[in-house]
N, CA, C and O atoms as CSV, one atom per row, in Angstrom:
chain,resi,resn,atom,element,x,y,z
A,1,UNK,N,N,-123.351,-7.683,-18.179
A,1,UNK,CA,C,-122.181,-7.171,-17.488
A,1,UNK,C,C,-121.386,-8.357,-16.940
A,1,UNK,O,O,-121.916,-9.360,-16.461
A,2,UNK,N,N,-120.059,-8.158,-17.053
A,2,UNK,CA,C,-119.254,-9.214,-16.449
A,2,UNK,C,C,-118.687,-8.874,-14.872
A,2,UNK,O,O,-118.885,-7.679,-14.655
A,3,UNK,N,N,-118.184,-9.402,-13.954
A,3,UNK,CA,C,-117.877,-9.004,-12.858
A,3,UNK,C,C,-116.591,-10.108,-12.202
A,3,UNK,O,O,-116.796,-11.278,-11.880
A,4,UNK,N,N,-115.303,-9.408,-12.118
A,4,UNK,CA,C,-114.419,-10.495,-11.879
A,4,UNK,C,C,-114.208,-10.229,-10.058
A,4,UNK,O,O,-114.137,-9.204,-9.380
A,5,UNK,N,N,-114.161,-11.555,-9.757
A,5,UNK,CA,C,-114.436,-11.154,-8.577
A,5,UNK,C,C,-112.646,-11.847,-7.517
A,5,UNK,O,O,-112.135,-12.959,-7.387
A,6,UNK,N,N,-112.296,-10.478,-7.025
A,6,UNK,CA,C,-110.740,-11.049,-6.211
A,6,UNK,C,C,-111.664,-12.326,-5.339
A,6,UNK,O,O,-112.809,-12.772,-5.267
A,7,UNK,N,N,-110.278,-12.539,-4.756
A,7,UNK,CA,C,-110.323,-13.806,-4.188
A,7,UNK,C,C,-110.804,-13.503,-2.529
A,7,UNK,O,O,-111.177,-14.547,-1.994
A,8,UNK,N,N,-110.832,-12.969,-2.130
A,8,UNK,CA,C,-111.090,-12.576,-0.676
A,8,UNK,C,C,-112.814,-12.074,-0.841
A,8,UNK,O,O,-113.377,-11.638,0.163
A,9,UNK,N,N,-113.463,-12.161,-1.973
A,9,UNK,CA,C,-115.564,-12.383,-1.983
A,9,UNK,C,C,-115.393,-14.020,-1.749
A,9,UNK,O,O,-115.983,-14.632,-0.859
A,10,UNK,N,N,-114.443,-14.641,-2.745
A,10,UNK,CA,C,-114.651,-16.234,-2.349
A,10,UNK,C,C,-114.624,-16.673,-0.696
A,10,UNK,O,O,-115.319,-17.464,-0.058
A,11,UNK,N,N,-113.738,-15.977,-0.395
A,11,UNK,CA,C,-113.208,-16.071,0.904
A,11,UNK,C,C,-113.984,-16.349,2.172
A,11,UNK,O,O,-114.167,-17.232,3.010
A,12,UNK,N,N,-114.506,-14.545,1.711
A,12,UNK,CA,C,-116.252,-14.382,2.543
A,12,UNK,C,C,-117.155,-15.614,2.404
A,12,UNK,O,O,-117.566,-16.186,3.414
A,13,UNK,N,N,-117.430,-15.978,1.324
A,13,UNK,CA,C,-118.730,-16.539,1.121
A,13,UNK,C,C,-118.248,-17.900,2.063
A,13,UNK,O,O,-118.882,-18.117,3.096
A,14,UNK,N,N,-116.994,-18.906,1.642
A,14,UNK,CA,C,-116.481,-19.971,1.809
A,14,UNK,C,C,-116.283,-19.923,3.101
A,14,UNK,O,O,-116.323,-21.020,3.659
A,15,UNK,N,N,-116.029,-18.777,3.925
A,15,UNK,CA,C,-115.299,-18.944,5.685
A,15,UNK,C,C,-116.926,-18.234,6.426
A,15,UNK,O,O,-117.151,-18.216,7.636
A,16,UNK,N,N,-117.687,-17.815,5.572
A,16,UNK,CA,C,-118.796,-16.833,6.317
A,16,UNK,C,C,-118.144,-15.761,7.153
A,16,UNK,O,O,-118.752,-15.454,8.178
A,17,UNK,N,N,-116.969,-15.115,6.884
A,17,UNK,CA,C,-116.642,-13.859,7.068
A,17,UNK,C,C,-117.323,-13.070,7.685
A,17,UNK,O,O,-118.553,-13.071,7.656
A,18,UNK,N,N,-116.784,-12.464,8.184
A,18,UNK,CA,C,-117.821,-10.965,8.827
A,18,UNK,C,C,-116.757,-10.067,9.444
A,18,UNK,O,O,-115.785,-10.513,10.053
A,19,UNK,N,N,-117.047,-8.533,9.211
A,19,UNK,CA,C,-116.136,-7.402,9.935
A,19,UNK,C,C,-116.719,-6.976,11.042
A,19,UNK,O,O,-117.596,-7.598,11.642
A,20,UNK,N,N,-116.131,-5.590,11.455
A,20,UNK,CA,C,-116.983,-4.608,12.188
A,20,UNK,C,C,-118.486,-4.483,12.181
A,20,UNK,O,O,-119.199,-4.574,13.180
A,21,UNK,N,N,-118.864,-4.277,11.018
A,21,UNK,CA,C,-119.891,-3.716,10.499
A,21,UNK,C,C,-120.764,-4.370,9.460
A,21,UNK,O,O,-121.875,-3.985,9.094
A,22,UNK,N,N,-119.994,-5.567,8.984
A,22,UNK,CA,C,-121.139,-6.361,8.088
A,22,UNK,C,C,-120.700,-7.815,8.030
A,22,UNK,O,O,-119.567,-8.261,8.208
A,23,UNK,N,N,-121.950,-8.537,7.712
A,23,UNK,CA,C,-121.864,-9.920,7.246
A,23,UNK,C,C,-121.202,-10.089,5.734
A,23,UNK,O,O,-121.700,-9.791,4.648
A,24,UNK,N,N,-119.894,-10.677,6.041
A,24,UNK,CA,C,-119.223,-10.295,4.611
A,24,UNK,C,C,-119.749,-11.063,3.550
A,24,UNK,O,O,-120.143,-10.779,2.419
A,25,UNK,N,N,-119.607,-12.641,4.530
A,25,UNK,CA,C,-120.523,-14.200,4.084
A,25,UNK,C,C,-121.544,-13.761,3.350
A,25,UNK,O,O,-121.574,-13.969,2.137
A,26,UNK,N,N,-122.350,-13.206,3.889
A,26,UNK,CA,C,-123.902,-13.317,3.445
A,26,UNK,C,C,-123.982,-12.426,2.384
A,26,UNK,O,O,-124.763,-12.550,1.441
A,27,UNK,N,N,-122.833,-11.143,2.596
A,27,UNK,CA,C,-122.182,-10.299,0.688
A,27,UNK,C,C,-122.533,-10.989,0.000
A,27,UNK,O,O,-123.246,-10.921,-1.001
A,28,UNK,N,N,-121.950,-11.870,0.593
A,28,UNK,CA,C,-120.439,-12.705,-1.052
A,28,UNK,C,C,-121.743,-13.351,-1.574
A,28,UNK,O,O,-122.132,-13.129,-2.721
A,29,UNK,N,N,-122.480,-14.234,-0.632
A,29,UNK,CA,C,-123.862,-15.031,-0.935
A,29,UNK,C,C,-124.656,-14.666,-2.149
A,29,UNK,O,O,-124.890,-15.212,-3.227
A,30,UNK,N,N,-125.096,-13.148,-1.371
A,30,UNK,CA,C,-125.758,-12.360,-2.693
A,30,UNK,C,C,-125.308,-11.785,-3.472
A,30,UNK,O,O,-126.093,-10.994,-3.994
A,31,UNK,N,N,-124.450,-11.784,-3.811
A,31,UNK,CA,C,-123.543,-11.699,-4.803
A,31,UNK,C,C,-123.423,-12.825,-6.149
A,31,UNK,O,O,-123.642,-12.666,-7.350
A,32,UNK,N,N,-123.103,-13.668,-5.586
A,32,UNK,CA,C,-123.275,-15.250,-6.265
A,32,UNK,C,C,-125.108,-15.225,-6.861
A,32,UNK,O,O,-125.415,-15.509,-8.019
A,33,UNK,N,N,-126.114,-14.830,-5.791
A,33,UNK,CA,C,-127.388,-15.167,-6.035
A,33,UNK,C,C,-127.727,-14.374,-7.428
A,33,UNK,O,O,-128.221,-14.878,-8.437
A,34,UNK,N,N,-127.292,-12.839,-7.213
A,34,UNK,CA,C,-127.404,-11.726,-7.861
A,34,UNK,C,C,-127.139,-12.577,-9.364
A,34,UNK,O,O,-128.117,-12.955,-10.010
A,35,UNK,N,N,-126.102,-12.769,-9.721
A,35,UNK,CA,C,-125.297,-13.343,-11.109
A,35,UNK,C,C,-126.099,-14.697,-11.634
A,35,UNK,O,O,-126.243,-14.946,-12.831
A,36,UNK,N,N,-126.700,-15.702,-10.352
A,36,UNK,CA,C,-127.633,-16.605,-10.903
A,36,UNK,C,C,-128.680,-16.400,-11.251
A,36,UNK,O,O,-129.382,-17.157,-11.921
A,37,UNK,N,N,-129.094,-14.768,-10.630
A,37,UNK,CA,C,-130.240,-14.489,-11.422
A,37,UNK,C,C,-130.827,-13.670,-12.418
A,37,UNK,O,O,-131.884,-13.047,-12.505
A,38,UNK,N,N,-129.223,-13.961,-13.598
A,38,UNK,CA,C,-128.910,-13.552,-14.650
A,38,UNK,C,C,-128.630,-11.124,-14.621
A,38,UNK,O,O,-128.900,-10.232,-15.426
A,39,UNK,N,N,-127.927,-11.168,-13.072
A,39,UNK,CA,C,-127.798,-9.751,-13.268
A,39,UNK,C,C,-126.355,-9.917,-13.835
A,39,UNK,O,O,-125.887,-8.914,-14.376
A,40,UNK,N,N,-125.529,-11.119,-13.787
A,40,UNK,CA,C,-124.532,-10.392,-14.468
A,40,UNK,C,C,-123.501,-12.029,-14.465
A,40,UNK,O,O,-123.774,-13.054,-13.842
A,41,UNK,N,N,-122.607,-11.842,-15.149
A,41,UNK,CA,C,-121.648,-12.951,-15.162
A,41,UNK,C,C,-120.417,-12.919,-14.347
A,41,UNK,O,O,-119.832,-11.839,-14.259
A,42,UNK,N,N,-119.877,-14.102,-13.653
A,42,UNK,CA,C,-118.639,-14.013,-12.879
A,42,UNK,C,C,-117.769,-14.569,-13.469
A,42,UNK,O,O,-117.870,-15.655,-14.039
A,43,UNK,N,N,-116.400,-13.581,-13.365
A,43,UNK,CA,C,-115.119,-14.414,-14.394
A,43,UNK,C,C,-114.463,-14.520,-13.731
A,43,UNK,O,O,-114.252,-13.451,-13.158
A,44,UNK,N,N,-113.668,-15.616,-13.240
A,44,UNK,CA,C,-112.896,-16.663,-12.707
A,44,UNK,C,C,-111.621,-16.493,-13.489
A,44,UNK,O,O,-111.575,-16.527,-14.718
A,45,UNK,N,N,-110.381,-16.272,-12.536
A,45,UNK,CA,C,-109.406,-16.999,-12.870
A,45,UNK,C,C,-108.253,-18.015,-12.600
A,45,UNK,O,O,-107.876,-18.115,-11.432
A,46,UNK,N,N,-107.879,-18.492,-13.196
A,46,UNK,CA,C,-106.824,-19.356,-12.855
A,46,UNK,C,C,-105.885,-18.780,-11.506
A,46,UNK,O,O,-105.307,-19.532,-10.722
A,47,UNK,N,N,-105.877,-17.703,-11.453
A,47,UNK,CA,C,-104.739,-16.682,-10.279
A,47,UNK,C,C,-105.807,-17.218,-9.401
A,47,UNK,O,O,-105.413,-18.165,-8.721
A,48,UNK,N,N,-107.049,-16.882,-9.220
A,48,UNK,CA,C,-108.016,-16.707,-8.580
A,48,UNK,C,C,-108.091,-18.050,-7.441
A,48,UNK,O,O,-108.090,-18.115,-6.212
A,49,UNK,N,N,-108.157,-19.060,-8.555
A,49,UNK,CA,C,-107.964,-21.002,-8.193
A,49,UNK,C,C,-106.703,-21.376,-7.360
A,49,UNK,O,O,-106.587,-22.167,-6.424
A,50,UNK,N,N,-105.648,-20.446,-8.074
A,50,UNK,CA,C,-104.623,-20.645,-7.396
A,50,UNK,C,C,-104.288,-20.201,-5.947
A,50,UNK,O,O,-103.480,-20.819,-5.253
A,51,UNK,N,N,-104.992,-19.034,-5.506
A,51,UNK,CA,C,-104.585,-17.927,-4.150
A,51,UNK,C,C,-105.671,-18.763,-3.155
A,51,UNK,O,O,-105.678,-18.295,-2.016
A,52,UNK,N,N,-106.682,-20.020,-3.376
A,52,UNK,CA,C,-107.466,-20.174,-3.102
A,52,UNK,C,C,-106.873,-21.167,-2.534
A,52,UNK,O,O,-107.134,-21.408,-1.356
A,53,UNK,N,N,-105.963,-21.943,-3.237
A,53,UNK,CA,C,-105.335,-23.290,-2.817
A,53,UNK,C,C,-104.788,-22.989,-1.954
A,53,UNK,O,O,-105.159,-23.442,-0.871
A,54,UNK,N,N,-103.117,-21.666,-2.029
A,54,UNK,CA,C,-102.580,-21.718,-1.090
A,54,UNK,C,C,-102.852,-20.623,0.057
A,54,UNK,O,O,-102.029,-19.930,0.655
A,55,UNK,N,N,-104.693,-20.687,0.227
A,55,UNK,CA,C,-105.161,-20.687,1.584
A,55,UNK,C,C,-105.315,-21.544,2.014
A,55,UNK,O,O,-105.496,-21.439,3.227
A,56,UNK,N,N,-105.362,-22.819,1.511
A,56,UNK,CA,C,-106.125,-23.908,2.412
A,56,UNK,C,C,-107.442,-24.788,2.000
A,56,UNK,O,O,-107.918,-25.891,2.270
A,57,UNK,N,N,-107.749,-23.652,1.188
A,57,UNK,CA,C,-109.357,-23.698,0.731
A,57,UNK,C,C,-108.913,-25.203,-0.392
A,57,UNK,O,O,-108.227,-25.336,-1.405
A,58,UNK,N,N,-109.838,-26.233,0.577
A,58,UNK,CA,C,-109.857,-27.560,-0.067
A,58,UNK,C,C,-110.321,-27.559,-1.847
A,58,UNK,O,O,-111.187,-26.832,-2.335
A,59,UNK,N,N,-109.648,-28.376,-2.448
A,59,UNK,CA,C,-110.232,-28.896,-3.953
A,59,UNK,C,C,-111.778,-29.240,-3.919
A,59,UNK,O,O,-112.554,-29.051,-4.856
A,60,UNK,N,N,-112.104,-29.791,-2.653
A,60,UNK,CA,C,-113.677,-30.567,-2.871
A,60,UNK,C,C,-114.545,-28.758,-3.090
A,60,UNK,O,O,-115.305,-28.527,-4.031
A,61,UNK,N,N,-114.102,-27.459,-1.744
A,61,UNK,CA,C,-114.653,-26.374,-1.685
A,61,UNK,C,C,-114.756,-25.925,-3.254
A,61,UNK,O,O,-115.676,-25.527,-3.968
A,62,UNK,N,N,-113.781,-26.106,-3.385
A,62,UNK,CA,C,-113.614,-25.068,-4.740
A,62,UNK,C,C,-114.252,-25.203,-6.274
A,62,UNK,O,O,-114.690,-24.330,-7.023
A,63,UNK,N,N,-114.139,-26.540,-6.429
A,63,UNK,CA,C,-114.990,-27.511,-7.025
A,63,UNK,C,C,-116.541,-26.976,-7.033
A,63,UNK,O,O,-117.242,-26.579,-7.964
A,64,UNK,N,N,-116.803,-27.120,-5.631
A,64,UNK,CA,C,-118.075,-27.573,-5.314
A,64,UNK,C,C,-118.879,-25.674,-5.887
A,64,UNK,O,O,-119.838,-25.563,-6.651
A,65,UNK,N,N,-118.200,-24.608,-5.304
A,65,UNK,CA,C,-118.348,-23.628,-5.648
A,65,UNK,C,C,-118.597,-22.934,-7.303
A,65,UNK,O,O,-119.498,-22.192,-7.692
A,66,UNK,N,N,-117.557,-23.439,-7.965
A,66,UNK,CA,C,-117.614,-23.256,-9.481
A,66,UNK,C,C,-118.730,-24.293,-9.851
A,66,UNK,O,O,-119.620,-23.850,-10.577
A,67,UNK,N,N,-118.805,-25.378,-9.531
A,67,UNK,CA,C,-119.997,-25.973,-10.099
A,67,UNK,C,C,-121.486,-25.046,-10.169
A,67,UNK,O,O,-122.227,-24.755,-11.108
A,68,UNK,N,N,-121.524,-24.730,-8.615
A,68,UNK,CA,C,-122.803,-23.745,-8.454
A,68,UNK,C,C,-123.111,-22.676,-9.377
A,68,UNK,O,O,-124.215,-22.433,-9.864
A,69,UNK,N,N,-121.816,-21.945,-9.602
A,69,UNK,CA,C,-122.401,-20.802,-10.196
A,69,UNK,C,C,-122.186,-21.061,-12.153
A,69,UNK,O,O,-122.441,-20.232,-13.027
A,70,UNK,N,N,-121.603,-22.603,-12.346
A,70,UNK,CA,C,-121.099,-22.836,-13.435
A,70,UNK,C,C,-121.681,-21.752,-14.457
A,70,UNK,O,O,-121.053,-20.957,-15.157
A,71,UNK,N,N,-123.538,-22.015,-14.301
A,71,UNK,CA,C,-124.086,-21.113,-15.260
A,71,UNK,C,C,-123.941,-19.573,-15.815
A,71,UNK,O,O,-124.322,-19.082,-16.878
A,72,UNK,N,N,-123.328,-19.063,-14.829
A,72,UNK,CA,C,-122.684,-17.949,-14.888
A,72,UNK,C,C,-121.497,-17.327,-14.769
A,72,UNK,O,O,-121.220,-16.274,-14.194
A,73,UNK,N,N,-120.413,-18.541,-15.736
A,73,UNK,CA,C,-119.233,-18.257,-14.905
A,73,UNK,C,C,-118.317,-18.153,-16.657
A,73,UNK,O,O,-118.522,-18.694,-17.744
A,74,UNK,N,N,-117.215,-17.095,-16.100
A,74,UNK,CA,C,-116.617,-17.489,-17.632
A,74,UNK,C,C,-115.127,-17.221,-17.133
A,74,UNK,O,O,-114.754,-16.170,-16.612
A,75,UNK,N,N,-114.448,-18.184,-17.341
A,75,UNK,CA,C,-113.179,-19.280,-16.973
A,75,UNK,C,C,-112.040,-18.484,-18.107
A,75,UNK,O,O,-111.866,-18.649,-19.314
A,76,UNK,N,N,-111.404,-17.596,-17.135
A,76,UNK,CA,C,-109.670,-17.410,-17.833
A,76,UNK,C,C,-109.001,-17.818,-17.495
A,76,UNK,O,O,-109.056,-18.652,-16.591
A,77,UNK,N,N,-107.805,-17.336,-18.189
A,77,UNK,CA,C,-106.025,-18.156,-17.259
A,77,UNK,C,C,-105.510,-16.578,-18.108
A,77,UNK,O,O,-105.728,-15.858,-19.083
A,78,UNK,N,N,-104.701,-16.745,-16.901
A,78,UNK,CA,C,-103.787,-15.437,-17.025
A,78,UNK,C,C,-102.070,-16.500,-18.116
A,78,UNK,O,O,-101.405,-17.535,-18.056
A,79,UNK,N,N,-102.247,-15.001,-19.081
A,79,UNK,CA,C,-101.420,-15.472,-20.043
A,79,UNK,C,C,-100.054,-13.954,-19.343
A,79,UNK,O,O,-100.259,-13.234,-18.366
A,80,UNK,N,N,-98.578,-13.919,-20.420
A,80,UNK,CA,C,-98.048,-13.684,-20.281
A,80,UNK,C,C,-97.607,-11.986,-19.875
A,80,UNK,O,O,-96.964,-11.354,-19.037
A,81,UNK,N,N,-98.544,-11.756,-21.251
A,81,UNK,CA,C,-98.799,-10.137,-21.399
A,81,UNK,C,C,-99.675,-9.643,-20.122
A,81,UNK,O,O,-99.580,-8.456,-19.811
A,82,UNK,N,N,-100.549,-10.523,-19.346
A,82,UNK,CA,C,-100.953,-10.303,-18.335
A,82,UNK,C,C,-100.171,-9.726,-17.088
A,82,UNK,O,O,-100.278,-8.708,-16.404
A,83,UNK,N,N,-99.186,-11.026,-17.098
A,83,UNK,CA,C,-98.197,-10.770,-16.169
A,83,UNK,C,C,-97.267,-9.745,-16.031
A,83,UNK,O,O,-96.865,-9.317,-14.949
A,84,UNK,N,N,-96.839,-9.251,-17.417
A,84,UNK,CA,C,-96.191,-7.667,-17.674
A,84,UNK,C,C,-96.693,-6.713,-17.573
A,84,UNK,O,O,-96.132,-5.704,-17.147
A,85,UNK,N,N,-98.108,-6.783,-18.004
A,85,UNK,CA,C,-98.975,-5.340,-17.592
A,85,UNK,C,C,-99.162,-5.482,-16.091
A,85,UNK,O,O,-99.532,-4.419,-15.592
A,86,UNK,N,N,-99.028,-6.401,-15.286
A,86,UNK,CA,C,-99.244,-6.416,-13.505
A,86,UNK,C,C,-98.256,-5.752,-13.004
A,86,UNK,O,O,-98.397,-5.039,-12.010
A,87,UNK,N,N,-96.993,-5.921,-13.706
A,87,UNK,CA,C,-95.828,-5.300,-12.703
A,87,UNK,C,C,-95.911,-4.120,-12.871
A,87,UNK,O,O,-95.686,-3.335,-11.950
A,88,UNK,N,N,-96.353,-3.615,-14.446
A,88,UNK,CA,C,-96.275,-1.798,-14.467
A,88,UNK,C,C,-97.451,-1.525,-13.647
A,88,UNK,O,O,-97.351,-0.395,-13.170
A,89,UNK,N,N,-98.574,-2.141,-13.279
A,89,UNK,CA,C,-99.714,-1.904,-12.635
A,89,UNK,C,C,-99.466,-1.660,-11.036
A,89,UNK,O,O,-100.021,-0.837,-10.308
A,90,UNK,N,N,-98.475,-2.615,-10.715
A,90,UNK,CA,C,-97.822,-2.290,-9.374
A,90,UNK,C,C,-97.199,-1.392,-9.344
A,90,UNK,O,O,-97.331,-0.574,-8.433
A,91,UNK,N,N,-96.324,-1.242,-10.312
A,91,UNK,CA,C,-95.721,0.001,-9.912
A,91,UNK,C,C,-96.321,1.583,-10.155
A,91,UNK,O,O,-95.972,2.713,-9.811
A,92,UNK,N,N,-97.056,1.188,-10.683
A,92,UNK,CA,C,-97.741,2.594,-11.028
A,92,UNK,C,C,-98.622,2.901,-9.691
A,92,UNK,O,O,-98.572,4.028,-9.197
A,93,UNK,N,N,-99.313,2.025,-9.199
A,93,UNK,CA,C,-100.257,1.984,-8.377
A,93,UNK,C,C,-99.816,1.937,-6.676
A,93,UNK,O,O,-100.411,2.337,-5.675
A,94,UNK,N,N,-98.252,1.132,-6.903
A,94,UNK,CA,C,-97.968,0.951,-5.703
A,94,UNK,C,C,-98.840,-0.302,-5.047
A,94,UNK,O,O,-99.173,-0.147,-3.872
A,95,UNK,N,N,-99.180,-1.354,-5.617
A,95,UNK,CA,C,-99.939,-2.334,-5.261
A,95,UNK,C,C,-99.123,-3.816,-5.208
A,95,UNK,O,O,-98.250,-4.167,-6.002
A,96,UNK,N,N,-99.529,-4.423,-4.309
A,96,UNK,CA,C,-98.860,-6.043,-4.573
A,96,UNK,C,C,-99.446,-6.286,-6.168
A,96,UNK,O,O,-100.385,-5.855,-6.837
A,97,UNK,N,N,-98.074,-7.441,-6.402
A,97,UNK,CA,C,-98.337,-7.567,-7.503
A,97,UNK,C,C,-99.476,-8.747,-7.600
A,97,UNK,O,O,-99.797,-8.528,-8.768
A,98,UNK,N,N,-99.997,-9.429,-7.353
A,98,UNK,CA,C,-101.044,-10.237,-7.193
A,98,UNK,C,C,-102.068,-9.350,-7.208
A,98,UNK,O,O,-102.971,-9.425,-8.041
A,99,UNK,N,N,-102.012,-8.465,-6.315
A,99,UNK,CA,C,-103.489,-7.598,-6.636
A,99,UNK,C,C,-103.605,-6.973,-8.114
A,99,UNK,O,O,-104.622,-6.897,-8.804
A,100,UNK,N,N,-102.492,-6.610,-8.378
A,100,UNK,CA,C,-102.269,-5.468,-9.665
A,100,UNK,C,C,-102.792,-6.617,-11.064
A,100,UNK,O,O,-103.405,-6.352,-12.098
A,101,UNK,N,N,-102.232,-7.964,-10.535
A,101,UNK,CA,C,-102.678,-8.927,-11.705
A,101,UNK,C,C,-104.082,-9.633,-11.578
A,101,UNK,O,O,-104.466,-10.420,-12.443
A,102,UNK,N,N,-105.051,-9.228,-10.141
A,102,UNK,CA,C,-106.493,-9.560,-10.888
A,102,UNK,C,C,-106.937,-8.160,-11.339
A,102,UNK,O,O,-107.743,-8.215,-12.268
A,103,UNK,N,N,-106.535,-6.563,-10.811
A,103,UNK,CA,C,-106.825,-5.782,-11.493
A,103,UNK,C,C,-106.512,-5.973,-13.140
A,103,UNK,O,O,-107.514,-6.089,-13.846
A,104,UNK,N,N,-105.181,-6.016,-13.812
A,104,UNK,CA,C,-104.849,-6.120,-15.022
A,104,UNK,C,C,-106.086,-7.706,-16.042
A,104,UNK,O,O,-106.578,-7.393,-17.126
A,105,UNK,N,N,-106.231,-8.486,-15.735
A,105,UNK,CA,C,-106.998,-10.078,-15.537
A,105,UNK,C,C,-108.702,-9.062,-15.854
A,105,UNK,O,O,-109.158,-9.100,-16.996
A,106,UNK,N,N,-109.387,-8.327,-14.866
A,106,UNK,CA,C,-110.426,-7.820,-14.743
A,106,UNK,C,C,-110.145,-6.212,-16.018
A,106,UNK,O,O,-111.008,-6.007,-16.871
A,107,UNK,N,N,-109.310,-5.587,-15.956
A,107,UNK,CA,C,-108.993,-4.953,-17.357
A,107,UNK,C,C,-109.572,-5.606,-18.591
A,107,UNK,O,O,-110.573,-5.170,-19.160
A,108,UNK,N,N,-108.796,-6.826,-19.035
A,108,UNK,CA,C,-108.787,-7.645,-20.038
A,108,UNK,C,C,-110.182,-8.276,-20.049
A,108,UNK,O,O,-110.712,-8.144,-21.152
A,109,UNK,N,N,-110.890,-8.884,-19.206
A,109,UNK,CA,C,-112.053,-9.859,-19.289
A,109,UNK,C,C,-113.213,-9.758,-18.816
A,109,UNK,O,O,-114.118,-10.580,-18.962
A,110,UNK,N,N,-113.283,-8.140,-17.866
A,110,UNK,CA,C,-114.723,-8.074,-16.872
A,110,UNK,C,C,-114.807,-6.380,-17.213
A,110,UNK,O,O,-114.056,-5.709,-17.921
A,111,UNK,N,N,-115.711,-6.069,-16.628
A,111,UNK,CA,C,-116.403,-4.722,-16.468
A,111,UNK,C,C,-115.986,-4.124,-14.916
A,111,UNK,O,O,-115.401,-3.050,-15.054
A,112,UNK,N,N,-116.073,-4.373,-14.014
A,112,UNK,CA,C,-115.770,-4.364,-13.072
A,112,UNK,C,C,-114.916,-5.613,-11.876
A,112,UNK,O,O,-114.966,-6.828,-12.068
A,113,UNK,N,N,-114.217,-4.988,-10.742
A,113,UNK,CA,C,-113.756,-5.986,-9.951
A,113,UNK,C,C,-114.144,-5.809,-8.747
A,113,UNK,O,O,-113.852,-4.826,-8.065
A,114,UNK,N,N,-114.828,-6.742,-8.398
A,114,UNK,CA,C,-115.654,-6.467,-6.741
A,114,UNK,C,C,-114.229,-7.112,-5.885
A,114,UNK,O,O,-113.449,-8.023,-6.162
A,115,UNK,N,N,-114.325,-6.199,-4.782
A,115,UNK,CA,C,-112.915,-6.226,-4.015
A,115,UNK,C,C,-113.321,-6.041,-2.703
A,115,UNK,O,O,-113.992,-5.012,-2.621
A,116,UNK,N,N,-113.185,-6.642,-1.587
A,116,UNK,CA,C,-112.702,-5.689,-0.410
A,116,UNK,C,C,-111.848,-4.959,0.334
A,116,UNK,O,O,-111.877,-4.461,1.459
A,117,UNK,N,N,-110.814,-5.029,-0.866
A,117,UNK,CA,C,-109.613,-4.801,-0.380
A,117,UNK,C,C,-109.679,-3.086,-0.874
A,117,UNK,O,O,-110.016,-2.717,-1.999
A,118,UNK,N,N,-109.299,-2.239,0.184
A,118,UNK,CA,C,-109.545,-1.005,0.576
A,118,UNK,C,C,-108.615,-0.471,-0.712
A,118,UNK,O,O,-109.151,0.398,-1.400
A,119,UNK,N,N,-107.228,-0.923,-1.117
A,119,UNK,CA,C,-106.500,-0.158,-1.890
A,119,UNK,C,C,-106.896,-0.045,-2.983
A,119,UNK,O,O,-106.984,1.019,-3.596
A,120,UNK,N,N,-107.237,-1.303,-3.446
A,120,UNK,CA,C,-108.063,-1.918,-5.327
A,120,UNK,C,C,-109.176,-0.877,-5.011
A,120,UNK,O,O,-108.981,0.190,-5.594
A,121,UNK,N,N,-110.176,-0.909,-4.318
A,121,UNK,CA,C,-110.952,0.267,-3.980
A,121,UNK,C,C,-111.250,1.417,-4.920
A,121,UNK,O,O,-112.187,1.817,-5.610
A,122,UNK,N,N,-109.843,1.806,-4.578
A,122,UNK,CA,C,-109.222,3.351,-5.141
A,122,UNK,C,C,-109.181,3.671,-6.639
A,122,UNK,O,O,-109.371,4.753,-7.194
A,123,UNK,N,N,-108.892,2.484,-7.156
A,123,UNK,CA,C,-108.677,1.679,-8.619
A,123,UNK,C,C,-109.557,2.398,-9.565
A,123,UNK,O,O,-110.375,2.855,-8.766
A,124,UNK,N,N,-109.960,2.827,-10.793
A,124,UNK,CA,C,-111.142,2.465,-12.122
A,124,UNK,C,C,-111.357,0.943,-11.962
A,124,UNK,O,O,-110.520,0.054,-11.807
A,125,UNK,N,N,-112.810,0.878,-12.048
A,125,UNK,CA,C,-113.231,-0.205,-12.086
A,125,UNK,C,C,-113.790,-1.310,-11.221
A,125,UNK,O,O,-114.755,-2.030,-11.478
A,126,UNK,N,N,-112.776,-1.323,-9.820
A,126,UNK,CA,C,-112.832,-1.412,-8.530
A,126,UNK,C,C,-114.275,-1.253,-7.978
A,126,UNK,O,O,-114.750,-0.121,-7.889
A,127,UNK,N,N,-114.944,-2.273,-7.629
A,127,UNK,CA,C,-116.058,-1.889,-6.387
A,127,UNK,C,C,-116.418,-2.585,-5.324
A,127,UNK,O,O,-115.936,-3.709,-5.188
A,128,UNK,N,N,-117.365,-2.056,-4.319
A,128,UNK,CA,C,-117.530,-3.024,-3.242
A,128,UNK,C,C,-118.235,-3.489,-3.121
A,128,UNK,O,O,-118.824,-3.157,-4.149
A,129,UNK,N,N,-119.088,-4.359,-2.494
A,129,UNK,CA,C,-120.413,-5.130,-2.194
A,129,UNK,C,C,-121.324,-3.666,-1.958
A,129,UNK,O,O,-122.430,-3.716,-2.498
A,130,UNK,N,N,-121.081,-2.652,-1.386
A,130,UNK,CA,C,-121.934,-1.450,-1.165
A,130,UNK,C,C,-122.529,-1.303,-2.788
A,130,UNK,O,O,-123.754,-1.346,-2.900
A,131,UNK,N,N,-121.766,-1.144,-3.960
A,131,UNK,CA,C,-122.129,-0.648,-5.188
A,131,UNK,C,C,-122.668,-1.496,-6.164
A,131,UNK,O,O,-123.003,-1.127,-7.289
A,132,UNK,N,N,-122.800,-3.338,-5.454
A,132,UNK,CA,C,-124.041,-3.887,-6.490
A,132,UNK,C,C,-125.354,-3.650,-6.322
A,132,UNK,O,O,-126.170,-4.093,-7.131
């Protein structure tokens, strides 16, 4: 199984996150552990690298992260047709278009998209740290 994962599991794992009600960090952790121990593959994308930068989230972090899970990781870039199926995805969905384009990204290259984001949620395909 493949599993593309939005950018806000990186988030968790990288800031040690936490809500109301859970350690988001320690999710995201086993999450990463889960996939190293061959339950499933994480696909990365270029959008993904990018939303990462303009948080803040240093080159050495990001680096250092993809190295870890290298063994289980399988590396896209969002091409054009991507970007056209995102906007009908927004609009259909009513979603930012950034979200609509790792949904459309996770269409094309994964089985599922682990999200915390409540709206993607709602989505096919869409799941949360509750459903690994």
């Amino acid at each position: 199984m493949k599993i593309y994962l939005d950018t806000n599991i990186y988030i968790d794992f990288l800031e040690n996150r936490a809500d109301m009600l859970r350690p988001l960090g320690e999710l995201a952790f086993q999450c990463f552990k889960q996939s190293l121990g061959c339950e499933f593959y994480i696909v990365i994308s270029n959008h993904v690298i990018k939303e990462l930068k303009d948080l803040d989230i240093s080159e050495k972090q990001i680096k250092e992260i993809i190295a870890w899970i290298d063994s289980k990781l399988i590396k896209i870039h969002v091409c054009r047709d991507d970007m056209k199926k995102a906007r009908i995805i927004s609009k259909e969905f009513n979603l930012h278009y950034k979200d609509a384009l790792h949904y459309q990204l996770t269409k094309r290259s994964a089985d599922k998209l682990l999200t915390n984001d409540n709206e993607l949620k709602q989505l096919p395909i869409c799941i949360g740290y509750e459903s690994l």
